[in-house]
C-alpha positions as CSV (number, residue, x, y, z in Angstrom):
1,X,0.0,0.0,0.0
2,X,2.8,2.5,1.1
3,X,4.4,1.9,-2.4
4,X,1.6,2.3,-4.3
5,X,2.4,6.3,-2.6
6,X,6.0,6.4,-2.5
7,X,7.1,5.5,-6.3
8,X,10.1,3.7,-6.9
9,X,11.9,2.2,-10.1
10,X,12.2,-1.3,-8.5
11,X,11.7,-3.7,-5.6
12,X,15.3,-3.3,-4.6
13,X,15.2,1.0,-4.8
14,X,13.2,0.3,-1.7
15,X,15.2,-1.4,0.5
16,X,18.8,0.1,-0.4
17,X,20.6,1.5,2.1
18,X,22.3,4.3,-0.1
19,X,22.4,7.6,1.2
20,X,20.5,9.1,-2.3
21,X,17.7,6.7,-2.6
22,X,17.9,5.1,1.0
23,X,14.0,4.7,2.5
24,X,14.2,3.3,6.1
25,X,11.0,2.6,6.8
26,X,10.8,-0.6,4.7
27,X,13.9,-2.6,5.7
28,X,12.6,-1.5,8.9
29,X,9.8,-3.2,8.8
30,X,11.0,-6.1,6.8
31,X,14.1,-7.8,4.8
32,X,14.3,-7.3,1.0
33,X,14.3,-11.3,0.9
34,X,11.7,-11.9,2.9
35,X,9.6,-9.6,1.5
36,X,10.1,-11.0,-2.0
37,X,9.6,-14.4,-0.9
38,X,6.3,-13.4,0.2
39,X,5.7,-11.9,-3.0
40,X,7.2,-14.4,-5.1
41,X,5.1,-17.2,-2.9
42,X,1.8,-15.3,-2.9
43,X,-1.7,-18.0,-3.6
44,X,-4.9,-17.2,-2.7
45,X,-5.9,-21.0,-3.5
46,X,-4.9,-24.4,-3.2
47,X,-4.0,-25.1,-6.5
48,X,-5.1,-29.0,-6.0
49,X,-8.4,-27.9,-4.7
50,X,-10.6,-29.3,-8.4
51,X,-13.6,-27.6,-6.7
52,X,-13.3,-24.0,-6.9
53,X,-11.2,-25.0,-10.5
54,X,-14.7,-25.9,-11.7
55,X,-16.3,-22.9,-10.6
56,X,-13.9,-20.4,-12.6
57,X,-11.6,-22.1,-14.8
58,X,-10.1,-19.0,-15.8
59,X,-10.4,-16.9,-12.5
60,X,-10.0,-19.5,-9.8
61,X,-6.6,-18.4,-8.4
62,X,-8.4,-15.2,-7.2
63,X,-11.8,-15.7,-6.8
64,X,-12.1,-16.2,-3.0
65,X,-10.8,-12.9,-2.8
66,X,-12.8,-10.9,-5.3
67,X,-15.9,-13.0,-3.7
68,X,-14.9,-12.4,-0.4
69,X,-14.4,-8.2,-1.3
70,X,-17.9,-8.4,-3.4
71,X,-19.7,-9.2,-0.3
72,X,-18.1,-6.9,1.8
73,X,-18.5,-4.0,-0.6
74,X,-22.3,-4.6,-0.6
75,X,-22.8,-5.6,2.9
76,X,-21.2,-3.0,5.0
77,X,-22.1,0.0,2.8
78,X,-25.8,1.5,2.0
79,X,-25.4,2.9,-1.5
80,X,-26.3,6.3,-3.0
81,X,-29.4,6.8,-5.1
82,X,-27.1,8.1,-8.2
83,X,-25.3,5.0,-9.9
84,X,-22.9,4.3,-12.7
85,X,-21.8,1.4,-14.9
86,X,-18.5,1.6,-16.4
87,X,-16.1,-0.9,-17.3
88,X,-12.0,-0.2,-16.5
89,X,-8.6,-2.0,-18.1
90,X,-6.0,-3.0,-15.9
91,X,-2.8,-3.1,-17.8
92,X,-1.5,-6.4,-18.6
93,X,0.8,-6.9,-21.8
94,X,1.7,-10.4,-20.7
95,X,0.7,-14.2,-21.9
96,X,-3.0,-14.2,-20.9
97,X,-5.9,-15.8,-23.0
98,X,-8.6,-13.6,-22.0
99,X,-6.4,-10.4,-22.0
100,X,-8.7,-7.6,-23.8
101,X,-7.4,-5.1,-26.5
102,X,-9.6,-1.7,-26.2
103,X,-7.4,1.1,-28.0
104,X,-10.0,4.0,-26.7
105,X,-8.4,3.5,-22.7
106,X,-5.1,4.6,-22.0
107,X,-3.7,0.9,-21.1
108,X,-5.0,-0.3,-24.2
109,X,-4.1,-4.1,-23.1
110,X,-5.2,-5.6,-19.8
111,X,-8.3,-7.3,-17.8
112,X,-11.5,-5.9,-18.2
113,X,-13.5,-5.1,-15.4
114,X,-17.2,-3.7,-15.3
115,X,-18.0,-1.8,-12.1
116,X,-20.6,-0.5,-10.8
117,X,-20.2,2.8,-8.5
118,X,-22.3,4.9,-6.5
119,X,-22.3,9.1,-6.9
120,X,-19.8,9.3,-3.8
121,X,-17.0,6.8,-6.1
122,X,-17.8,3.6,-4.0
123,X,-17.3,0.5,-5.7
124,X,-20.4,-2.0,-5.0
125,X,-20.3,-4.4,-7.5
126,X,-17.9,-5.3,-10.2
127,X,-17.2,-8.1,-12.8
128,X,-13.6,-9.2,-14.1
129,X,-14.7,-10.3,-17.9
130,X,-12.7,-13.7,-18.7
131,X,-13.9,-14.0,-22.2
132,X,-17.0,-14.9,-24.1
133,X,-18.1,-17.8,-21.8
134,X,-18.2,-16.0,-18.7
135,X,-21.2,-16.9,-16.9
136,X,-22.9,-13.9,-15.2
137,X,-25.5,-16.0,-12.8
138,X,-28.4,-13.7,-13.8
139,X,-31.9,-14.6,-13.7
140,X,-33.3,-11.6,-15.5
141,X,-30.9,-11.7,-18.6
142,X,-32.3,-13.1,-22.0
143,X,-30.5,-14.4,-24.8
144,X,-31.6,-11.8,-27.5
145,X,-29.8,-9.6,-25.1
146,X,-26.0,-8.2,-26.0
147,X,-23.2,-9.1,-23.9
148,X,-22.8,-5.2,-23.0
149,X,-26.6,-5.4,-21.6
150,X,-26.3,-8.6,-20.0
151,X,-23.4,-7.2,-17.5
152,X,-25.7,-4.1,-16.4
153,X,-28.7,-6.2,-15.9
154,X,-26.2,-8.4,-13.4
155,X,-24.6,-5.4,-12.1
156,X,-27.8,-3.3,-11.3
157,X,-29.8,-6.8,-10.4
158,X,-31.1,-5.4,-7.4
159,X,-31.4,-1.9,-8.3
160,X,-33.6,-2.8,-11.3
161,X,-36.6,-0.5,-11.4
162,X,-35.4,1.6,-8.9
163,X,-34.9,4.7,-10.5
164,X,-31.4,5.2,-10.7
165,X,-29.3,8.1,-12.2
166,X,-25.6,8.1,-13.2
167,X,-22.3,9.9,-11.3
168,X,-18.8,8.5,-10.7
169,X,-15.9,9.6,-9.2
170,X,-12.9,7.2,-8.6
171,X,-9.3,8.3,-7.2
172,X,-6.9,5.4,-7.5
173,X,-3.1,5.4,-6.3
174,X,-0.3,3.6,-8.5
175,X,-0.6,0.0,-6.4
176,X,-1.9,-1.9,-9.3
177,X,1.1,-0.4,-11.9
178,X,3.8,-2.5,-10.2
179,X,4.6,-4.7,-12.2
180,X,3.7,-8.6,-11.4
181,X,4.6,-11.8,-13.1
182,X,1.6,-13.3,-12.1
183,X,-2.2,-11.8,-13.9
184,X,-3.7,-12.5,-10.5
185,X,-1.5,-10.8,-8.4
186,X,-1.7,-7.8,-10.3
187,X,-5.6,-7.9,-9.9
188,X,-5.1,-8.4,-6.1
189,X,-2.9,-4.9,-5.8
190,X,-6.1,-3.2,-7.7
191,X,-9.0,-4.6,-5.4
192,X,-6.8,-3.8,-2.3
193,X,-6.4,-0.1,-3.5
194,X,-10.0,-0.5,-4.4
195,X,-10.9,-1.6,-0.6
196,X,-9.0,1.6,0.6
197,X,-10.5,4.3,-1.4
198,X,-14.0,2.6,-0.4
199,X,-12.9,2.4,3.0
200,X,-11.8,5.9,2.6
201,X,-15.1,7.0,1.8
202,X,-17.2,5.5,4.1
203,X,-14.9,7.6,6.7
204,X,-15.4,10.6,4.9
205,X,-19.5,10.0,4.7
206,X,-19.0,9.3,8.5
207,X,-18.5,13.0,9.0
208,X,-14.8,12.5,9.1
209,X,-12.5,15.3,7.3
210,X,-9.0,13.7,6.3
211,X,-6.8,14.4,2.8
212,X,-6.6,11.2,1.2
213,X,-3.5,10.8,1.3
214,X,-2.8,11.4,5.4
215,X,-5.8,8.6,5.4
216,X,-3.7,6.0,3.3
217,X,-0.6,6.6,5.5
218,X,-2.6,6.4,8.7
219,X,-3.8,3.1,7.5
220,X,-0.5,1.9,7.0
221,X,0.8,3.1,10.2
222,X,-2.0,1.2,12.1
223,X,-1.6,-2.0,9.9
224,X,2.5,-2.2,10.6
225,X,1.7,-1.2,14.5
226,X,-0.9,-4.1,14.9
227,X,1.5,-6.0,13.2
228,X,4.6,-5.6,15.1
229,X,3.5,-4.2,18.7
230,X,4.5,-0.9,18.0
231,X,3.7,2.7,16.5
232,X,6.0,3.5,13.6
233,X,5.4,6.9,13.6
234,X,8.8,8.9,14.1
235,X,8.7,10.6,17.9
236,X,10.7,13.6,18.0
237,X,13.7,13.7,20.4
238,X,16.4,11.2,21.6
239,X,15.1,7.8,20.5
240,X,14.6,5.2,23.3
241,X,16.7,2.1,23.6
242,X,14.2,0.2,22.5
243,X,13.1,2.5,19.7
244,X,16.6,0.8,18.1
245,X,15.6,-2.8,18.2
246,X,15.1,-3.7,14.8
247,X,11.5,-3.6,14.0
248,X,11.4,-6.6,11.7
249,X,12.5,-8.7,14.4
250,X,9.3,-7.9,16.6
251,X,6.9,-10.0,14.3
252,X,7.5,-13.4,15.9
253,X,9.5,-14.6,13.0
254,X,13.0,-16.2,14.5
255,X,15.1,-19.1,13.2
256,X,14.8,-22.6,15.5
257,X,16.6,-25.4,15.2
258,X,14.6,-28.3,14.6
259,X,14.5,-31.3,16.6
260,X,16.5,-34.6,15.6
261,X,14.2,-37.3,13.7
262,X,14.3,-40.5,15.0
263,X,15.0,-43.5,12.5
């Protein structure tokens, strides 16, 4: 999340310890190896699991996480009158049999996702297209319909007939445009930037007044602090002596020797 805000050329910019490009709060908070082994090591699925394989062929590596955020989009948020239907490209130029071409966006290669927002820029429903076959699981749609009229008929589903008009507004931070090896990955970094700015503006329709930006950071803050025991935040004067214990070693995470087998 915090380098979705602070842009850097590559993974390693981050964790040198050059004077010039030198950022302390990462290798602070973690090793450069261990964070790429979580990156590199990163399933949302058990790939054995022939179940939830059946269910989405093409998008089972992340659908129990875009279901999971789908339902907590809708359920913990009651949506403006004003809606809109619009359909977004995350760029992906790699091998990916579904990948969309759509030279009107600025990506012009990527996955295709239809969303539906409310006038305040809160995402409440969304589909990532996987091609042709995709099944939408709508009982209202009919086949003389067109694909493009199929999706809005699933998207507004339960807004049909109610009367509703047509505003958006979406702020995004630069998460997403790291680049990932994996399609799926990639498409995790977008609904979690997605999950902020919603979270972002329930907090703001709570009465709340915070920039944006101050609100990302926060989060983070309170995230790495819940994580490791301890507020991150620089304090000013003389740092304590246990201010200098190395924060990535507060997280529980220390080699043990293992015990001897017996034969």
């Amino acid at each position: 999340m915090l380098m979705g805000i602070i842009q850097r050329p590559n993974l390693r910019v981050y964790f040198s310890r050059k004077h010039m490009l030198e950022t302390p709060f990462f290798p602070n908070v973690t090793s450069e190896e261990r964070f790429s082994l979580l990156t590199r090591f990163l399933h949302f699925v058990n790939n054995t699991n022939k179940e939830i394989a059946k269910r989405d062929p093409k998008l089972y590596k992340i659908l129990p996480v875009s279901e999971y955020l789908k339902n907590k989009f809708q359920k913990v948020y009651i949506r403006g009158k004003d809606v809109s239907v619009d359909e977004s490209l995350l760029l992906w130029k790699d091998r990916l049999s579904w990948k969309q071409y759509i030279p009107m966006k600025a990506s012009q290669f990527g996955i295709k996702i239809f969303e539906l927002f409310d006038s305040a820029g809160y995402l409440w429903n969304f589909i990532i297209y996987s091609g042709s076959g995709i099944k939408l699981g709508c009982e209202i749609t009919k086949e003389t319909y067109l694909f493009s009229t199929k999706v809005v008929l699933r998207l507004c589903e339960e807004l049909l007939y109610s009367g509703r008009l047509k505003d958006q507004l979406l702020e995004t931070f630069l998460l997403e445009r790291k680049r990932q090896k994996a399609w799926y990955k990639k498409l995790f970094n977008h609904l979690v930037n997605t999950a902020v700015l919603n979270d972002y503006i329930q907090y703001c329709k709570a009465g709340n007044k915070k920039d944006h930006l101050l609100f990302r950071i926060n989060l983070v803050n309170k995230i790495i602090a819940k994580s490791h025991g301890q507020n991150l935040e620089k304090r000013k004067g003389r740092p304590s002596d246990t201010d200098m214990e190395c924060t990535r070693l507060t997280g529980q995470h220390f080699i043990q020797e293992n015990p001897k087998t017996e034969i």
